[in-house]
C-alpha positions in Angstrom: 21.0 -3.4 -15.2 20.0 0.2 -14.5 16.3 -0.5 -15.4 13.9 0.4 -12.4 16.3 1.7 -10.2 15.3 4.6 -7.4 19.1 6.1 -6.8 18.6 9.3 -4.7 14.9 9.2 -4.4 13.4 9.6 -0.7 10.1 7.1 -0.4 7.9 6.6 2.4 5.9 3.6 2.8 2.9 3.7 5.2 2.3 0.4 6.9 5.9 -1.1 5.9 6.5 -3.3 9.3 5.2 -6.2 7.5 3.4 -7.7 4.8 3.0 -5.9 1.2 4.3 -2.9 2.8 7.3 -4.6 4.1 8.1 -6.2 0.3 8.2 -3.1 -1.2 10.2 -1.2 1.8 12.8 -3.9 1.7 12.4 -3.4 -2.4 12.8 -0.1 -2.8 15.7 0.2 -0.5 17.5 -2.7 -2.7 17.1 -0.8 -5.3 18.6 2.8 -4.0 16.2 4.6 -2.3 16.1 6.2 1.0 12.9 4.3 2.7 10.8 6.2 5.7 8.8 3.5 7.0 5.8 4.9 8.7 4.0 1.9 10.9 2.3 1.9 14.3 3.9 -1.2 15.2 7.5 0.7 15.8 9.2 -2.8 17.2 8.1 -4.6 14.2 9.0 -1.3 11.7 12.6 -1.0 13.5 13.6 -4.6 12.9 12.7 -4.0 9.3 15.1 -0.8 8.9 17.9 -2.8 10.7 17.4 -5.8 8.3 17.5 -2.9 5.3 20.9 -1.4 6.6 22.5 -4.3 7.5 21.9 -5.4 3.8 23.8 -2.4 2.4 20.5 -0.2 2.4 19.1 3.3 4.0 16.0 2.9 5.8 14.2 4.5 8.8 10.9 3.8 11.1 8.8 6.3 12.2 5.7 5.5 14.7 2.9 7.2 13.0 -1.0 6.9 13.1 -2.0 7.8 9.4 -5.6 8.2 11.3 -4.6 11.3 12.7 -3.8 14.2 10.8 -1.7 15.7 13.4 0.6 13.1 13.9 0.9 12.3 9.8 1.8 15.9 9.5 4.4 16.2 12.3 6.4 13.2 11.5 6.1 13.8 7.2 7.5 17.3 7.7 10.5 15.5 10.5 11.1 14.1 7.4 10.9 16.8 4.4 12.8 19.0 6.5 15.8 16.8 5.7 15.1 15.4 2.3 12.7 16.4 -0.2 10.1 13.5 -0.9 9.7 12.1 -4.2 8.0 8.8 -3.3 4.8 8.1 -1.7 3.7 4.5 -1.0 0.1 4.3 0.9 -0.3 1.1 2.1 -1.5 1.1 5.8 -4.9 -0.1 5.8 -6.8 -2.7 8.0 -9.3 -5.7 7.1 -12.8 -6.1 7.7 -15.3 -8.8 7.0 -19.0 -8.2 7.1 -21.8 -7.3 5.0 -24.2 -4.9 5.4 -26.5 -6.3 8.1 -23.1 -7.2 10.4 -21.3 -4.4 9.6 -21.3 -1.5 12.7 -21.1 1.7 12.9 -18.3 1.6 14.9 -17.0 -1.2 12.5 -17.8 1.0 9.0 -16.0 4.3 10.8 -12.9 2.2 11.9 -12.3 1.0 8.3 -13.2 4.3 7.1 -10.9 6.2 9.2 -7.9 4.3 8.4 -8.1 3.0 4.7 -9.6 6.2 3.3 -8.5 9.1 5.7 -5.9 7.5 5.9 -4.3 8.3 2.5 -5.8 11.3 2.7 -3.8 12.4 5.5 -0.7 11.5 3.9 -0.7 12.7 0.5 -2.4 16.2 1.9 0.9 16.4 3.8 3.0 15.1 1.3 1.7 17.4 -1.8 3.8 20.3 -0.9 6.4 18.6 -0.6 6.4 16.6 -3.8 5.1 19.7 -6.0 8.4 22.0 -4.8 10.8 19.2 -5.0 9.5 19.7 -9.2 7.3 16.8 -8.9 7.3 12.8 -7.8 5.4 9.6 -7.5 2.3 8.9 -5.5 1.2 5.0 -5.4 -1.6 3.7 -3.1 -2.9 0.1 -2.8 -6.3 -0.5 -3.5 -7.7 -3.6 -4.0 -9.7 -6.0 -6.5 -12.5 -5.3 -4.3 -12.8 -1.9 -5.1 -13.9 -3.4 -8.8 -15.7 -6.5 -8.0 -18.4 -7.6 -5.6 -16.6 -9.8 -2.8 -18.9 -11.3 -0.1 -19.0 -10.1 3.6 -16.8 -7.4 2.1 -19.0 -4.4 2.4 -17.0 -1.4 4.6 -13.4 -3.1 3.0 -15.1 -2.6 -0.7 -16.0 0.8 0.0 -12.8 2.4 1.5 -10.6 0.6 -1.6 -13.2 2.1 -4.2 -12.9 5.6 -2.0 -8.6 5.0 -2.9 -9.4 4.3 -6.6 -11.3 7.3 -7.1 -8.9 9.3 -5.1 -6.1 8.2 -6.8 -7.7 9.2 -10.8 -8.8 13.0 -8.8 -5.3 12.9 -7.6 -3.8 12.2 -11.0 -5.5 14.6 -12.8 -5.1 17.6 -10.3 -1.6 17.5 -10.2 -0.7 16.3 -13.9 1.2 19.9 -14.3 3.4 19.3 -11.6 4.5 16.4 -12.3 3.0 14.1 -9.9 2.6 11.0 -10.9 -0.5 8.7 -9.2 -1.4 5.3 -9.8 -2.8 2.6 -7.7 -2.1 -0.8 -7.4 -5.3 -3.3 -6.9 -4.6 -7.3 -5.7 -6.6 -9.8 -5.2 -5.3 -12.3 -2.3 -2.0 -12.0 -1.0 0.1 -14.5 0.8 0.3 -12.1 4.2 0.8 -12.9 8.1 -2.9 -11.6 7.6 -4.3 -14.8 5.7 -2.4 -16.6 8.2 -3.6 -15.4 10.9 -7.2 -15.3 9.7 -7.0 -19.0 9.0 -5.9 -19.8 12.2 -8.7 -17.4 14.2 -11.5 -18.4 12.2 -10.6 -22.3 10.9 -8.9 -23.9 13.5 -7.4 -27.4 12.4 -8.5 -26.7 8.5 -6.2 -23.7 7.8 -4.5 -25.9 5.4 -7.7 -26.7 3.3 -9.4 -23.4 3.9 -5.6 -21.7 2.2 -6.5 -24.0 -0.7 -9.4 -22.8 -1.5 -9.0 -19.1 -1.0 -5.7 -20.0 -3.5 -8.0 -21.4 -6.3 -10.6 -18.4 -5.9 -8.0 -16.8 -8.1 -7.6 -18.8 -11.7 -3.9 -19.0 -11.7 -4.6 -21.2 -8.8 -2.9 -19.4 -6.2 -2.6 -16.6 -3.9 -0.2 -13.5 -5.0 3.4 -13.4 -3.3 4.2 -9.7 -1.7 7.6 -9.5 -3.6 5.5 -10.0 -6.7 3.0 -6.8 -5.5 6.7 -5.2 -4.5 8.0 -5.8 -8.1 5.0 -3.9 -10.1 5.2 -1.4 -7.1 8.8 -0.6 -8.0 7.6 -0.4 -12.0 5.5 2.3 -11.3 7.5 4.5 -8.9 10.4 4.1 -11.4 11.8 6.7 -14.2 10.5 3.7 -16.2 6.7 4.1 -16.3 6.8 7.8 -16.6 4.4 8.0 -19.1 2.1 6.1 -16.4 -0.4 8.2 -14.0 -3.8 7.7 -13.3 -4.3 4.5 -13.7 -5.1 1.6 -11.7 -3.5 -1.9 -11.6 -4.9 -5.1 -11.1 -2.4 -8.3 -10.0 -5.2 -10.6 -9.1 -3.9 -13.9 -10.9 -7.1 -13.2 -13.2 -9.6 -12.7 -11.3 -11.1 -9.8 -12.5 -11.2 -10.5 -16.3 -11.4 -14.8 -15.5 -13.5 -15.4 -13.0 -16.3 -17.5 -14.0 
């Protein structure tokens, strides 16, 4: 089947070393395209690339702080200098649990600076890019939380509401040029992240603590990160290009079921 294939297109994929970002990397490149994966953890992001190539696909890692400007607009333009984009996948962002009262200022700017400066930095330098190559596909992942009220959630709630909104200004800006920008909003995903939350926080009751975090959502379980990697693919395809400025949820029901 041709159906949501990405022959010839370039993508990068902020944050694909692991989890969601990782799924969609290793997706993307099964499916044709030329993946730039843009992680701080450059061990973690190279044995990701090799796993890509060694599977028949075209990938490359690229250490990159999507916090800093500079260093998001030196290693995109390494890139566009050799192949015009067509794909942009933010996804690099961090977790943080507190409400209001136990959330720092240190803590609010940390989360600030990477989940919503973050994807600023890298569609400002990608823009150019995208509008002379005669247009392309932006996607960011936001999250359920940027919809709903989720406890000790405040400074993570805020920065995935700032990449909503951002992605609808986005999407409407650059409608004429054929950019394309959607975002994708999950509730819990099966990540090394839950994992290693479980372990920090509930020592000997990970397993029951997973169960009950699964059957927050109604489907009774957490989201896989192929599953996030498979609408991903949907909406960077030729496929859903009647498709921009919207936002997805894959939350198991959470949003519309929750009681």
């Amino acid at each position: 089947m041709s159906n949501f294939r990405l022959d010839k297109r370039v993508a990068i994929v902020t944050g694909g070393a692991s989890g969601i970002g990782q799924a969609i990397a290793e997706t993307f490149a099964a499916n044709g395209a030329f993946v730039h994966i843009l992680d701080l953890n450059v061990a973690q992001g190279a044995a990701v690339v090799a796993a890509i190539n060694a599977q028949g696909g075209k990938a490359s890692a690229h250490a990159c702080d999507v916090s800093n400007q500079t260093d998001v607009q030196q290693t995109v333009a390494e890139i566009t200098c050799e192949h015009p984009l067509n794909i942009l996948v933010n996804n690099a962002g961090i977790a943080h649990i507190g409400k209001l009262e136990t959330t720092s200022d240190a803590d609010f700017e940390r989360v600030f600076r990477v989940n919503v400066k973050g994807v600023y930095h890298c569609m400002y330098a990608c823009i150019e890019s995208l509008k002379a190559n005669g247009g392309g596909v932006i996607l960011n992942l936001a999250s359920i939380a940027a919809s709903v009220g989720l406890a000790e959630r405040f400074a993570y709630s805020m920065s995935k509401a700032a990449v909503r909104s951002m992605t609808f200004s986005v999407a409407r800006d650059y409608v004429a040029d054929q950019i394309r920008c959607n975002c994708i909003s999950p509730a819990r995903v099966h990540t090394p992240f839950v994992d290693g939350f479980l372990r920090n926080h509930y020592p000997g009751s990970e397993a029951e603590m997973f169960e009950k975090l699964s059957q927050s959502q109604p489907l009774g379980r957490m989201a896989t990160t192929q599953e996030v990697a498979h609408l991903a693919l949907y909406l960077c395809s030729d496929e859903a290009a009647f498709i921009t400025g919207c936002d997805y949820p894959i939350d198991g029901g959470f949003f519309n079921l929750h009681g």
